[in-house]
Backbone as a chain_set.jsonl record, in Angstrom:
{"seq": "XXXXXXXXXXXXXXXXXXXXXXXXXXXXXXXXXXXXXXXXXXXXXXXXXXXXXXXXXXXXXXXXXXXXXXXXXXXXXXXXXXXXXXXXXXXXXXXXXXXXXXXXXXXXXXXXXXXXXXXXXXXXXXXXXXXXXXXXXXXXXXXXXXXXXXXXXXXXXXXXXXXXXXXXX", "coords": {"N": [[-231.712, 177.694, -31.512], [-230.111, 179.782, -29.151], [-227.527, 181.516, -28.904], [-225.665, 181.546, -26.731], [-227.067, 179.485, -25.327], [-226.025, 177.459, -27.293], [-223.484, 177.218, -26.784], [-223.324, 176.258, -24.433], [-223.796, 174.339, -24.325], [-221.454, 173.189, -25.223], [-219.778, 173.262, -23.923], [-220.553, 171.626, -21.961], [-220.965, 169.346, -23.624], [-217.957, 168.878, -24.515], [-216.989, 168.395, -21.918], [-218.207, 166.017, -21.005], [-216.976, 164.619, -22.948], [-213.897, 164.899, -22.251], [-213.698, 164.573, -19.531], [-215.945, 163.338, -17.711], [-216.396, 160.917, -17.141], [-214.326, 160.318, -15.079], [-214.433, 162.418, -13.246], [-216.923, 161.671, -12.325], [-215.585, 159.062, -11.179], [-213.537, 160.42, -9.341], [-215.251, 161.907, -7.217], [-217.078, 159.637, -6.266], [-214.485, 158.324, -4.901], [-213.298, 159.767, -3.37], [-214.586, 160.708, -1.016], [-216.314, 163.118, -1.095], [-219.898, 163.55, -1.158], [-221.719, 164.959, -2.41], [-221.647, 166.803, -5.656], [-222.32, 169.877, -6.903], [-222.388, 171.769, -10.434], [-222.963, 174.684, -11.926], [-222.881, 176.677, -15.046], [-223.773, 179.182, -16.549], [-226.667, 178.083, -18.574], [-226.414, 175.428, -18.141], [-226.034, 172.729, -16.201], [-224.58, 170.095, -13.681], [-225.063, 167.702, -11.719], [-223.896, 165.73, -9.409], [-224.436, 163.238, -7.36], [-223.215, 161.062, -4.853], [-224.202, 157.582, -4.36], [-226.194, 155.877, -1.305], [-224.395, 153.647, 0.667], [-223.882, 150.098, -0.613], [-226.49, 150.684, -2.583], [-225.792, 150.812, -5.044], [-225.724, 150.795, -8.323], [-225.319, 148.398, -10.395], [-224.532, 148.816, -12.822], [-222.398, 150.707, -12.891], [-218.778, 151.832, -11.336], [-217.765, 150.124, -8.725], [-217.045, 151.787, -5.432], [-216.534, 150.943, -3.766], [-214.476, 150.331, -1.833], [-213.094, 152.484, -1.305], [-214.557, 154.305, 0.1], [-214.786, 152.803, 2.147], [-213.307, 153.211, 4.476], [-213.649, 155.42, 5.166], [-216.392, 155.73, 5.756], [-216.336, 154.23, 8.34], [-214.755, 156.519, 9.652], [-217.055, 157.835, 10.044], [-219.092, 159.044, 12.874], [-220.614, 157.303, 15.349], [-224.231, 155.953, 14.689], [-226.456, 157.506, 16.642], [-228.795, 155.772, 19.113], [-232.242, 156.272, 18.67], [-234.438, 155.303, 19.81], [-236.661, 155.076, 22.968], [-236.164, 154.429, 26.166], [-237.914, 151.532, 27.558], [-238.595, 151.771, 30.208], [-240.085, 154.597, 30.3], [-240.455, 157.626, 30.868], [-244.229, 158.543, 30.675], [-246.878, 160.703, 29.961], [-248.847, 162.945, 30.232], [-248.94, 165.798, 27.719], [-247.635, 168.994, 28.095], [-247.1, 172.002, 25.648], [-245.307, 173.638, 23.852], [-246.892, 177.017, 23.221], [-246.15, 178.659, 21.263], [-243.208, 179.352, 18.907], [-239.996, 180.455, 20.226], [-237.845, 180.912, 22.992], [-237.391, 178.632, 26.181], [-237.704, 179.4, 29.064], [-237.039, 178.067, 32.319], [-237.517, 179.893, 34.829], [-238.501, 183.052, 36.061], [-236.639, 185.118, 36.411], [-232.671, 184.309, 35.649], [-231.723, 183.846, 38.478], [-233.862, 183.043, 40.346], [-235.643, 180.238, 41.31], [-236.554, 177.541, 39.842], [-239.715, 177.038, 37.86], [-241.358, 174.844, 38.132], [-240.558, 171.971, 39.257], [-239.257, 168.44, 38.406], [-241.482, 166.068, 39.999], [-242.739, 167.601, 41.063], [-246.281, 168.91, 42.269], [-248.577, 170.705, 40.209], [-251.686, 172.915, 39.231], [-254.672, 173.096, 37.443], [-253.727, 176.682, 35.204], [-251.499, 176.833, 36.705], [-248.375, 178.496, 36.294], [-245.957, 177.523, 34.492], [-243.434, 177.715, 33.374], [-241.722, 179.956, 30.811], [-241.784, 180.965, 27.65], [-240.065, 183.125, 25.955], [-240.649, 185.225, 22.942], [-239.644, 187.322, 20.247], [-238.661, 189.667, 21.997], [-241.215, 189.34, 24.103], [-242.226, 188.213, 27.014], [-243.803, 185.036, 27.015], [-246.002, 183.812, 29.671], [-246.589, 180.284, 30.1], [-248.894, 178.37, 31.036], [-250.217, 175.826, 32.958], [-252.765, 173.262, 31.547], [-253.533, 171.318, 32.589], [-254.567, 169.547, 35.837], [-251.553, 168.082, 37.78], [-249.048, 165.786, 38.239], [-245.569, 166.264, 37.748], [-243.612, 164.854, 35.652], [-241.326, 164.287, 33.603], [-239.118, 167.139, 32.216], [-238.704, 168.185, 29.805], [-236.943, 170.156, 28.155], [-234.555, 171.833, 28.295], [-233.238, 174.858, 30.198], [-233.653, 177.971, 28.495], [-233.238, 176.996, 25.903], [-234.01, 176.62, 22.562], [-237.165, 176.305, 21.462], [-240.44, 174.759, 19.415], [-243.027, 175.718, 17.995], [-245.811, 173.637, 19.544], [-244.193, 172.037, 20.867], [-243.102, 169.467, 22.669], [-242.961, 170.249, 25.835], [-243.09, 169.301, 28.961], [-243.536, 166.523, 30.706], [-247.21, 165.333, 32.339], [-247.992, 163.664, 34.949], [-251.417, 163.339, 35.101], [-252.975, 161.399, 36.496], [-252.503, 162.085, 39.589], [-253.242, 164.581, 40.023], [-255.147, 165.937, 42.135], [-254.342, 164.534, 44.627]], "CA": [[-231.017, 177.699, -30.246], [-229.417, 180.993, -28.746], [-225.459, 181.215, -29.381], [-225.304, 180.883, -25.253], [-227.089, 177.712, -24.777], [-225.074, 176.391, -27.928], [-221.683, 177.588, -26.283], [-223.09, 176.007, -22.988], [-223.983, 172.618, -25.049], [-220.452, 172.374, -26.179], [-218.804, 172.626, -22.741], [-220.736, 170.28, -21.522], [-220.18, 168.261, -24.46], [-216.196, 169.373, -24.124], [-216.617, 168.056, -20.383], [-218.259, 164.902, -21.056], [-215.825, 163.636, -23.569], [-212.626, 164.592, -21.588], [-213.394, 163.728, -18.394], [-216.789, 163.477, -16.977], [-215.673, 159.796, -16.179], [-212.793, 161.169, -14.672], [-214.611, 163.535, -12.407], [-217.431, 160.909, -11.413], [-215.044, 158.427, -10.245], [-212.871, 161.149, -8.021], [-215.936, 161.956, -6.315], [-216.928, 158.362, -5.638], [-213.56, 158.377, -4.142], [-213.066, 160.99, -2.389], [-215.5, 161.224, -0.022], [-217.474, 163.543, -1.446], [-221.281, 162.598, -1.102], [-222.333, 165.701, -3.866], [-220.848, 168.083, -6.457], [-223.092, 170.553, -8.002], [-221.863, 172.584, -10.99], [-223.572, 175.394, -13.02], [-221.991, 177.406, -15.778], [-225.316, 179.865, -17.96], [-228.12, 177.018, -18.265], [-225.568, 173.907, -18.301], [-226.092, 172.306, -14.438], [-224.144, 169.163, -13.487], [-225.211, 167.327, -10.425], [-223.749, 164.2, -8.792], [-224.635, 162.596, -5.987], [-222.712, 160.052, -4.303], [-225.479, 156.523, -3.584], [-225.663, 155.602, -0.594], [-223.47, 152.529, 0.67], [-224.817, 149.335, -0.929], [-227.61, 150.99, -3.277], [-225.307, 151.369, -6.359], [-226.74, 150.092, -9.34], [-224.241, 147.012, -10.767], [-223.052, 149.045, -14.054], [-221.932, 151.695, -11.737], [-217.857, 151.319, -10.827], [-217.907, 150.056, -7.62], [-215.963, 152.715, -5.174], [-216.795, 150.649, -1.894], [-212.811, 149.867, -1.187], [-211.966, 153.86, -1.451], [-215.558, 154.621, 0.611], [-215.137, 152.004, 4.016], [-212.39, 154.166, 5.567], [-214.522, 157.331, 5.128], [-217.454, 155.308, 6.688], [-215.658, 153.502, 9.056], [-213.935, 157.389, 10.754], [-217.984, 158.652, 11.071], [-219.415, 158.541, 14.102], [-221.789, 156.069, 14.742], [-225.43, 156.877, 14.902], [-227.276, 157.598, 18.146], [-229.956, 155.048, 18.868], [-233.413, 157.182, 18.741], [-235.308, 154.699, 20.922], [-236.906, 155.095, 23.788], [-236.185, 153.189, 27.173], [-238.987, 150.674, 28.143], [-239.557, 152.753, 31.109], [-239.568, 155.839, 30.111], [-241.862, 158.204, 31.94], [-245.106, 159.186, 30.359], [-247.617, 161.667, 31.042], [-249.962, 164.66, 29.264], [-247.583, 166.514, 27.418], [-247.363, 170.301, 27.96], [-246.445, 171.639, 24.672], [-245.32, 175.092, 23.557], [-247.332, 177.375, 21.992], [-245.337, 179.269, 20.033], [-241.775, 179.369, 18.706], [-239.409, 181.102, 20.972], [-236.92, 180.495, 24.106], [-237.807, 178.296, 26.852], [-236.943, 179.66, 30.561], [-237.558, 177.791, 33.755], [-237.747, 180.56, 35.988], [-238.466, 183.799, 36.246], [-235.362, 185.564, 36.104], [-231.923, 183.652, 35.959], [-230.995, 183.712, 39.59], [-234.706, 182.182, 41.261], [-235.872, 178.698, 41.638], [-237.535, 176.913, 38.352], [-241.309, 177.278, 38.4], [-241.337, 173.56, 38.55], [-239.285, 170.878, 38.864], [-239.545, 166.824, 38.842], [-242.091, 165.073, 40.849], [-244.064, 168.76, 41.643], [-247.792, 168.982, 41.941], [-249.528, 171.102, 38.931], [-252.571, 173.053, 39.182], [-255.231, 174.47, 36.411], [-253.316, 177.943, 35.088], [-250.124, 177.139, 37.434], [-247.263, 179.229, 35.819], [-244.686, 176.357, 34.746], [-242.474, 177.891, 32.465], [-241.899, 181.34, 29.912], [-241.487, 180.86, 26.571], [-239.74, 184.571, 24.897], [-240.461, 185.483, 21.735], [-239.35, 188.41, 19.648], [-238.575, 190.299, 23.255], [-242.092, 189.271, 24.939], [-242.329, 186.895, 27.816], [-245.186, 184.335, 27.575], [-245.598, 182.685, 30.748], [-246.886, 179.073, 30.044], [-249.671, 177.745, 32.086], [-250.832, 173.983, 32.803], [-253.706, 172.805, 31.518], [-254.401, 170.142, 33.772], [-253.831, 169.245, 37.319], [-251.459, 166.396, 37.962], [-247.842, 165.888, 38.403], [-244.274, 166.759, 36.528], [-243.123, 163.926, 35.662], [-240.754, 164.689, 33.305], [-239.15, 168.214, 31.843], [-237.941, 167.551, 28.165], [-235.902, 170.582, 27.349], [-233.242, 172.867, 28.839], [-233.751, 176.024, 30.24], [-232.531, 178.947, 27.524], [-233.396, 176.108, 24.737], [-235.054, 177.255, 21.357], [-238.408, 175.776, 21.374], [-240.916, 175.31, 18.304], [-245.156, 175.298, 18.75], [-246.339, 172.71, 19.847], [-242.939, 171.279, 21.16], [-243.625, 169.327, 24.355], [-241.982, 171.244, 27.408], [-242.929, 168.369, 29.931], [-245.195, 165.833, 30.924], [-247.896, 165.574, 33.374], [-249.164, 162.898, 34.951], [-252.54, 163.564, 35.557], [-254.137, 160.7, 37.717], [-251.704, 162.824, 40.582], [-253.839, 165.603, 40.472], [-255.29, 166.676, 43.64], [-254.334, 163.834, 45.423]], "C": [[-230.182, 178.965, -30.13], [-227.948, 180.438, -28.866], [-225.406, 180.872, -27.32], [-225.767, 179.816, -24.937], [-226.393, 176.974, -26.036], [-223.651, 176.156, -27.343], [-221.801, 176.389, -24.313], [-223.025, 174.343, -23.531], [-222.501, 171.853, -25.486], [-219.473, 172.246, -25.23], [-218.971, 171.672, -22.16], [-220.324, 168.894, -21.964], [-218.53, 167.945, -24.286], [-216.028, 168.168, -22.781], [-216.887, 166.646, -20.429], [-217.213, 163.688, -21.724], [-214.34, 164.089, -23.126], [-212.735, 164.591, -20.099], [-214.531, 163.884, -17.214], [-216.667, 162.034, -16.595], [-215.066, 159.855, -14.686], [-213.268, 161.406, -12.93], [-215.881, 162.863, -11.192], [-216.598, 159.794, -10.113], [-214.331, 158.953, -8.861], [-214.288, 161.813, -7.311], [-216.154, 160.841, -5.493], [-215.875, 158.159, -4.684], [-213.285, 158.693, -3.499], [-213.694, 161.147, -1.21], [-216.63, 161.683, 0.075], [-219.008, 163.205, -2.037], [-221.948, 163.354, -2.569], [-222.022, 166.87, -3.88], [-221.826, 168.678, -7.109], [-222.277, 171.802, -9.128], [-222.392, 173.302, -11.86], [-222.983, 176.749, -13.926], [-223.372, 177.617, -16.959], [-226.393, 178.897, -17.262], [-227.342, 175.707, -17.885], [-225.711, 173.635, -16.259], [-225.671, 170.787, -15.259], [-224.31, 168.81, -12.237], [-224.864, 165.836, -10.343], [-223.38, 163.935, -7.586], [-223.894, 161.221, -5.94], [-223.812, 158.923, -3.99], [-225.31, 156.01, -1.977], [-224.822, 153.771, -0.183], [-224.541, 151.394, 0.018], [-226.361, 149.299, -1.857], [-227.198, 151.467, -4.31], [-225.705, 150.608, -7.372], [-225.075, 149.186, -9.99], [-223.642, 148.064, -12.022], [-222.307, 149.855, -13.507], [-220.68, 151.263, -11.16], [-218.405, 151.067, -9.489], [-216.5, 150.982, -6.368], [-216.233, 152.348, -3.41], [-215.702, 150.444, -1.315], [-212.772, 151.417, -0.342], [-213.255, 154.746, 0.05], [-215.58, 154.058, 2.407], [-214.588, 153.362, 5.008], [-212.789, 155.081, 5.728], [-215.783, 156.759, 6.376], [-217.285, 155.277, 8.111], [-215.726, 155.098, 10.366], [-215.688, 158.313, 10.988], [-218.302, 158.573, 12.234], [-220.522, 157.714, 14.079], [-223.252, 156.559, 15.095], [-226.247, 156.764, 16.568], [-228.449, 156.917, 18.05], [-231.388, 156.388, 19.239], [-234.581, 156.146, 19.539], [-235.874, 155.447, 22.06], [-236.47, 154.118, 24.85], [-237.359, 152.56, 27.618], [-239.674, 151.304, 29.289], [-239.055, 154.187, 30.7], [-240.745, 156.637, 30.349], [-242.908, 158.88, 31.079], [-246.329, 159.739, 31.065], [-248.439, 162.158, 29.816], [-248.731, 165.488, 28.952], [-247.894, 168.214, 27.462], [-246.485, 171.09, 26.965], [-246.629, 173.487, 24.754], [-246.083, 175.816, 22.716], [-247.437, 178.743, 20.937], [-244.004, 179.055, 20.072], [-241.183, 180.461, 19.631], [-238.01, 180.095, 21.445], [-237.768, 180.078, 25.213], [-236.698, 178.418, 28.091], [-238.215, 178.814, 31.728], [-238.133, 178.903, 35.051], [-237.67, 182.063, 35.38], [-237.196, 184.938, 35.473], [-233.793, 184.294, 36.578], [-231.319, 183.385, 37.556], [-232.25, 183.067, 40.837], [-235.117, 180.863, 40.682], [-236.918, 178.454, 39.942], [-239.05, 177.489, 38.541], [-241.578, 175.81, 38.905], [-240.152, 172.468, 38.404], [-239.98, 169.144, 38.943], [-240.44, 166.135, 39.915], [-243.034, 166.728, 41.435], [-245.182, 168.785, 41.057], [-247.698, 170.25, 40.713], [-250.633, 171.294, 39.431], [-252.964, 173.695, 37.624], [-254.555, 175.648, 36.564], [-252.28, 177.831, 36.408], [-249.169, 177.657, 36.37], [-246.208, 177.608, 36.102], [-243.838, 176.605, 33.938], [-242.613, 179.587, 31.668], [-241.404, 180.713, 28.686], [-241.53, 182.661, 25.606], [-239.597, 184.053, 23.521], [-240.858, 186.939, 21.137], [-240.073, 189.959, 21.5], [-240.071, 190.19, 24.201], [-241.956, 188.066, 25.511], [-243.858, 186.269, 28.068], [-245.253, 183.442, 28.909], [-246.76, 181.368, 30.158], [-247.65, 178.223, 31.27], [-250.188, 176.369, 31.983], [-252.055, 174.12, 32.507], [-254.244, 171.92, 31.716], [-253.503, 170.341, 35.294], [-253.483, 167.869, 37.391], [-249.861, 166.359, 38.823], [-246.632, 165.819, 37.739], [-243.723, 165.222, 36.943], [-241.819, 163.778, 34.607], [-240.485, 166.167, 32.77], [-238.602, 167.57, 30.986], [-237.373, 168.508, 27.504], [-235.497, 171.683, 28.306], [-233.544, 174.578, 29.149], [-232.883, 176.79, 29.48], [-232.871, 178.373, 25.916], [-234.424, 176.839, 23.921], [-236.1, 176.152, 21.666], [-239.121, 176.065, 20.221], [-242.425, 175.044, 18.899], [-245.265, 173.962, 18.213], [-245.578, 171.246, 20.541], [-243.164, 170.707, 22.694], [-242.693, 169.703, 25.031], [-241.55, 170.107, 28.431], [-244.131, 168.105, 29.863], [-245.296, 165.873, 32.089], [-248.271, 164.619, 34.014], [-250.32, 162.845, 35.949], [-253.593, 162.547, 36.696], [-253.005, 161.509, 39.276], [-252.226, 164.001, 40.444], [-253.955, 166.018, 41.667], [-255.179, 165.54, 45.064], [-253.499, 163.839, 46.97]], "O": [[-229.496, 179.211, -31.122], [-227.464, 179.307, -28.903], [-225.03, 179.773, -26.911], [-225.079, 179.04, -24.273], [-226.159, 175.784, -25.825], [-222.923, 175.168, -27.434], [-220.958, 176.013, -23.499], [-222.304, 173.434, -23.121], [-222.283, 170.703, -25.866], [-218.512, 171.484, -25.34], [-218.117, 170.871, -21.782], [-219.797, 167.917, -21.434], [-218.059, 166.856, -23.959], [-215.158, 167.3, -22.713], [-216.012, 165.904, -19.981], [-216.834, 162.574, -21.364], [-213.475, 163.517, -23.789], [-211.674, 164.613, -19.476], [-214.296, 164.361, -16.104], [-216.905, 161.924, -15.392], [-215.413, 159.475, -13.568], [-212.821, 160.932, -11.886], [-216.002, 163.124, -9.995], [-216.773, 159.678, -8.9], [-214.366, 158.415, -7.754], [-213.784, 162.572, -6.483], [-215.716, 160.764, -4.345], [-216.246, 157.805, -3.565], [-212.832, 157.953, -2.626], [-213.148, 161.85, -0.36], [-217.613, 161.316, 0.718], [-219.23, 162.707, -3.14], [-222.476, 162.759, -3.509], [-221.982, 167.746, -3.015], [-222.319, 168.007, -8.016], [-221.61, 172.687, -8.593], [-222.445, 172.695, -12.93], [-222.683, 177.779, -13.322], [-223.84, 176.836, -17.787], [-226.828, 178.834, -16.112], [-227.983, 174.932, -17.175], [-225.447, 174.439, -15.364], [-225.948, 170.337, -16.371], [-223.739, 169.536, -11.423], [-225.379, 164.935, -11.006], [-222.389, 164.243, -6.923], [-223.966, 160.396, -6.852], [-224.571, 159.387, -3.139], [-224.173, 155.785, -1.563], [-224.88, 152.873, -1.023], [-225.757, 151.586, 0.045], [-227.149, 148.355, -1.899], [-227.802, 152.415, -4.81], [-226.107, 149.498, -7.021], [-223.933, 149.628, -9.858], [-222.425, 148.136, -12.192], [-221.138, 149.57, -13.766], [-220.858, 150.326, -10.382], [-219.393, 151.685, -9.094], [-215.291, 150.792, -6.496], [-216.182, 153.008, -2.372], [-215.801, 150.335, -0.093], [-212.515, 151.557, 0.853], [-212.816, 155.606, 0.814], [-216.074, 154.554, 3.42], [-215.127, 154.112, 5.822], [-212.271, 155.8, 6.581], [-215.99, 157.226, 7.496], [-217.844, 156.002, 8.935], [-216.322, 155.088, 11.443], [-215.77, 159.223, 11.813], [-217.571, 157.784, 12.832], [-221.234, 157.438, 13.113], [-223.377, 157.567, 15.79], [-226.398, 155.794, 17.311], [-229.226, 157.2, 17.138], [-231.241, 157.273, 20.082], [-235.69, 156.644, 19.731], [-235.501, 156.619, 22.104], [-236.385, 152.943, 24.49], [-237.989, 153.378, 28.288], [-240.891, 151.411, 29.434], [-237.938, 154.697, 30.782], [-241.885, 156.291, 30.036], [-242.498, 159.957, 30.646], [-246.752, 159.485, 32.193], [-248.533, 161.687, 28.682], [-247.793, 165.774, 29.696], [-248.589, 168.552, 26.505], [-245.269, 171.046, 27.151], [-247.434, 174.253, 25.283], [-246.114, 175.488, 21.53], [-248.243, 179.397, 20.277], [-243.498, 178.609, 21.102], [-241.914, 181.433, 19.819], [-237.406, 179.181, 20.884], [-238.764, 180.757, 25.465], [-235.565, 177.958, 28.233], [-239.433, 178.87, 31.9], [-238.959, 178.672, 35.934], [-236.954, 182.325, 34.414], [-237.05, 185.335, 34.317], [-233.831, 183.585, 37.583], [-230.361, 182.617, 37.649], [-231.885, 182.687, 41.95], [-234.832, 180.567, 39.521], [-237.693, 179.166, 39.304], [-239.352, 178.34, 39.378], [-241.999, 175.638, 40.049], [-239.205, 172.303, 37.636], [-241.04, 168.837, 39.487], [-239.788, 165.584, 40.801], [-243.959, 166.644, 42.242], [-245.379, 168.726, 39.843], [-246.569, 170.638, 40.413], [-251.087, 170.371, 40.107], [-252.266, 174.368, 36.867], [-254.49, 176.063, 37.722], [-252.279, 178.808, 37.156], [-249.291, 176.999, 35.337], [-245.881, 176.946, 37.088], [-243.238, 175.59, 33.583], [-243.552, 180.319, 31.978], [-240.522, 179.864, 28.816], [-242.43, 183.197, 24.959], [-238.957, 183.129, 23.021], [-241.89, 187.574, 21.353], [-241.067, 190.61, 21.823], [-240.104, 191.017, 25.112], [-241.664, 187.032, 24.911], [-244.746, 186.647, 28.831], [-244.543, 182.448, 29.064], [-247.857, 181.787, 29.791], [-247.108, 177.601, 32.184], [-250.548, 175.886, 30.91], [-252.661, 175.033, 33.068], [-255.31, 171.569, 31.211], [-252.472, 170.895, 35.676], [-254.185, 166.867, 37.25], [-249.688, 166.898, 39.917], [-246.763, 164.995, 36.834], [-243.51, 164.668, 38.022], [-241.145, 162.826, 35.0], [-241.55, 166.785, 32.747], [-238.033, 166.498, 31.195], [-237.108, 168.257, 26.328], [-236.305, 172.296, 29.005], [-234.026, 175.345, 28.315], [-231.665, 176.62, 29.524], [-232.795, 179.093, 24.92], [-235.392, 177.474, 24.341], [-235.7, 175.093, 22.149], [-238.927, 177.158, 19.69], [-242.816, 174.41, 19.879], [-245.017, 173.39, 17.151], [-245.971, 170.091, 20.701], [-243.36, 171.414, 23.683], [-241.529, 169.43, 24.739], [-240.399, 169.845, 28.778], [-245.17, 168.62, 29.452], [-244.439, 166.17, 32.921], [-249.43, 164.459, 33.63], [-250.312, 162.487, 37.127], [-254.553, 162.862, 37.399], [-253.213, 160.69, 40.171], [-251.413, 164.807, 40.896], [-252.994, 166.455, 42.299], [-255.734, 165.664, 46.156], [-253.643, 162.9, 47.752]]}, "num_chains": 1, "name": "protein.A"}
């Protein structure tokens, strides 16, 4: 064994027998979800479990943990609403910025409830200073837009849907 991983073996050792107890429980406590610590080759990692998935020999640090819980915020439901408008999705295709219009000061290309033709211009998506304009590939109707004009966009990110039996009707 190299004199540096023995010297690293003996802090660790050092650390374990005065107060790697110590140092688990004030995390548990604290708040903190995970401490990583590396000193040469020696790494120390501890992760906090999450609530209710602590293994029984494991102090229990759920008293010192509620009030931490308790002041997050609470989570945003990721549902959908029952009606929630579907269509043909018009999806980006490439990473960039997604603009409605033209330049900032004229009208969207489309908006809510507008017809759609084959190769109608419904959007730009810039990337690395070129403007793609974004054409439909069907004829139908906007039925929803699903992201913000100015908004980062990734490929294949749906823009908006279509719905297509509103084609040429």
């Amino acid at each position: 064994m190299s004199n540096d991983r023995q010297d690293s073996e003996l802090n660790l050792t050092g650390l374990m027998q005065d107060g790697l107890r110590e140092l688990i429980e004030l995390v548990g406590s604290s708040g903190v979800t995970e401490l990583h610590i590396e000193r040469g080759e020696t790494k120390l990692h501890i992760k906090s479990a999450p609530r209710g998935t602590q293994a029984p020999s494991q102090p229990d640090h759920s008293e010192h943990l509620e009030p931490l819980v308790a002041a997050l915020p609470q989570p945003v439901s990721t549902t959908m609403p029952a009606a929630a408008p579907s269509g043909t999705p018009i999806t980006s295709p490439i990473v960039g910025t997604y603009y409605s219009a033209p330049n900032p000061q004229a009208d969207p290309f489309v908006r809510v409830g507008d017809r759609v033709e084959v190769g109608q211009t419904v959007g730009i998506v810039e990337a690395m200073k070129m403007m793609n304009e974004i054409e439909s590939e069907m004829a139908g109707r906007i039925v929803e837009i699903l992201v913000e004009n100015g908004q980062a966009v990734e490929y294949g990110q749906p823009l908006m849907l279509v719905d297509t039996g509103a084609g040429s009707a």
